[in-house]
N, C-alpha and C positions, 0 to 999 in steps of 0.2 A: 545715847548713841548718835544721834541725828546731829545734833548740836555739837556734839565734839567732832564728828567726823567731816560736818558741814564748813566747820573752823579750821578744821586741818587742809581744807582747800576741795576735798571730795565733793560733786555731785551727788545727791541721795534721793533716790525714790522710795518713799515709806508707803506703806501699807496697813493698814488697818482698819477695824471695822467704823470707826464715824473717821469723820472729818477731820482735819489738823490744820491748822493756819500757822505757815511757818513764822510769823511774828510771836507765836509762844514759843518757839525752839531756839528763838533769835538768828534767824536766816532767812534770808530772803529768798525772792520766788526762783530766781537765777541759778540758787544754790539748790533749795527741797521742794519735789515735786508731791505731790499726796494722791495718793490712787487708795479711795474706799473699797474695799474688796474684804470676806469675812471668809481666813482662813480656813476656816470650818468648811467652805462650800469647796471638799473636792472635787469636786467633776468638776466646777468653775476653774480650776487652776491653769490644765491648759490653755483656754480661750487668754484666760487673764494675765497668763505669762507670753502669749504670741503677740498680745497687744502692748503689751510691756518694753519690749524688744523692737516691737516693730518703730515703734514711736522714740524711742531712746539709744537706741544701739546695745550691742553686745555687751551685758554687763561684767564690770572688773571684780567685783566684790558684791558677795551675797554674805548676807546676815540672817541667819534664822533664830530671828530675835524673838517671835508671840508664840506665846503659853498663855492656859489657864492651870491656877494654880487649885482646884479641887481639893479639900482635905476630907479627910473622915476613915474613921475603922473600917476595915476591910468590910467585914461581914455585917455593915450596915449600911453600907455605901449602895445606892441603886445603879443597877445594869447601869445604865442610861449616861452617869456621870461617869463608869469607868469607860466606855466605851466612847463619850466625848474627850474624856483626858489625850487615849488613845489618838483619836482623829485630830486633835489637836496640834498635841506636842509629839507625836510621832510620823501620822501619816500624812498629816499636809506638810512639814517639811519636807520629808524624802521627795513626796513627788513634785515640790518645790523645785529643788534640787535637780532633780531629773531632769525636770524639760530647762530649765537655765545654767545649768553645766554643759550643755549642747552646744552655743554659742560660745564658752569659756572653750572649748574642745577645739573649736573651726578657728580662734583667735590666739591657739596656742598658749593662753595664759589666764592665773584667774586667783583670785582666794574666795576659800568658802568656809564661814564660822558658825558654829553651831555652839547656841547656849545652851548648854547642860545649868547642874546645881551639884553644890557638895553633896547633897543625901543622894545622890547617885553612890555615892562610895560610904558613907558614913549612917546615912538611916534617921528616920525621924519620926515618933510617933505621929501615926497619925497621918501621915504620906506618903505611905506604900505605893499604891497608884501612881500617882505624881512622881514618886523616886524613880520608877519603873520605866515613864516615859525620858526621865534622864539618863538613864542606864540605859538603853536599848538608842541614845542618838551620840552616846561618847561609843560604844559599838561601829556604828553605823559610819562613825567619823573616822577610826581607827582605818575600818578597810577600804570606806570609799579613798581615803589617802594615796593608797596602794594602787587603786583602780586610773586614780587622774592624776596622780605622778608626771607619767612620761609625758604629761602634755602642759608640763608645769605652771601645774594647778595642785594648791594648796588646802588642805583641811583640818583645822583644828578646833578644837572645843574651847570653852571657856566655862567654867564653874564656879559662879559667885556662889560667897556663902550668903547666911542671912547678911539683905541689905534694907537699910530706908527706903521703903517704895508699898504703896498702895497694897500690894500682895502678900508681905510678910507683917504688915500691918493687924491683920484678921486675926493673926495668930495672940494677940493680945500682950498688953503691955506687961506683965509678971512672967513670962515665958522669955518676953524677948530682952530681958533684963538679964534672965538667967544666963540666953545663949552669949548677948554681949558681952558679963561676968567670965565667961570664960573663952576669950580671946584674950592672947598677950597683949594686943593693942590695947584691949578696952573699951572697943568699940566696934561698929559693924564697917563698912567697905560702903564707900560713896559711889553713885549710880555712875560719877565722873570716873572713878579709878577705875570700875569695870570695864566701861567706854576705852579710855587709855588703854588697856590690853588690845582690844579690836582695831584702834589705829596701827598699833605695833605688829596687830598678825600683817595688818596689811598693806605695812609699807615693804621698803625693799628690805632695810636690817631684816624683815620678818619673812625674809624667801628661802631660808633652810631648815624652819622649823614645819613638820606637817604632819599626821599623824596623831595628836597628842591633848593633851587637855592642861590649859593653864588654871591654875587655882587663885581667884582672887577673896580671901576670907578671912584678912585681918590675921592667920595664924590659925582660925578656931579648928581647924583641924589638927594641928601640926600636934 
């Protein structure tokens, strides 16, 4: 996301819990700024978004890109990781959202994309939890739309299916053969294609779309 959106001319502040040196994203300091901070620590969020803003200005585009991606059978899975998934990929977005939609509000303009997954709609053994926390932020994107509308500010989701990347990785190699096997492509959806939707919400062509959830998955839904 950084890299392509960094290339499209965008300034990016990323976040995450270690460190990032924009010479792995190939962007320079000018272009990606890196703010260590672990989504996870909600109560940190407003201190960490007022210093966010104060140091950078009113931002145009928020990405709520970090998830953990937690598997296991419901009824073996401990409190501890459903309740993490939760906080994760649910509640630190929204209140994400919350306090930096407030400057999108004052600045009369804004996009905001939220990374869902296909098994929000389609199911996957083994990811109930995890599907849950996708299903409850294509939700959350549907009405917040409705909510920052008149202040045209934009909301939509984006839903990769399985892609190449450290996280669907787990799922092991005879699994993820089957789900490739059956895309019309024939293959899974690069980390770049995904990226390329997120430019598009958030250029101008992309100011009457809001609302809604793009599918990037090769077809393996269709």
């Amino acid at each position: 996301m950084a890299t392509r959106l960094g290339g499209a001319g965008y300034r990016i502040v990323g976040i995450a819990r270690r460190p990032v040196d924009p010479d792995d994203l190939q962007l320079t300091t000018d272009t990606y700024t890196h703010l260590t901070f672990d989504l996870g620590d909600v109560q940190g969020i407003p201190e960490m978004v007022a210093t966010l803003v104060r140091t950078h200005g009113a931002p145009y585009g928020l990405i709520n890109n970090a998830a953990i991606g937690t598997d296991g059978i419901l009824p073996t899975m401990h409190n501890s990781d459903v309740e993490e998934l939760i906080r994760v990929n649910v509640t630190s977005p929204i209140i994400v959202t919350k306090y930096l939609c407030r400057p999108m509000l004052a600045a009369r303009r804004g996009r905001i994309i939220n990374i869902s997954s296909v098994v929000a709609r389609t199911g996957y053994r083994g990811l109930s939890a995890y599907a849950a926390t996708k299903a409850a932020m294509e939700g959350f994107t549907r009405s917040l739309a409705r909510d920052l509308g008149p202040r045209n500010i934009t909301v939509n989701s984006i839903a990769p299916g399985f892609t190449d990347t450290a996280m669907t990785a787990s799922l092991g190699a005879e699994n993820l053969d089957r789900i490739r096997r059956r895309s019309p492509l024939g293959r899974f959806p690069t980390a770049d294609e995904v990226a390329s939707s997120a430019e598009y919400l958030l250029s101008e062509s992309g100011g009457a779309i809001t609302g809604t959830t793009i599918t990037v998955d090769a077809g393996n839904t269709a």
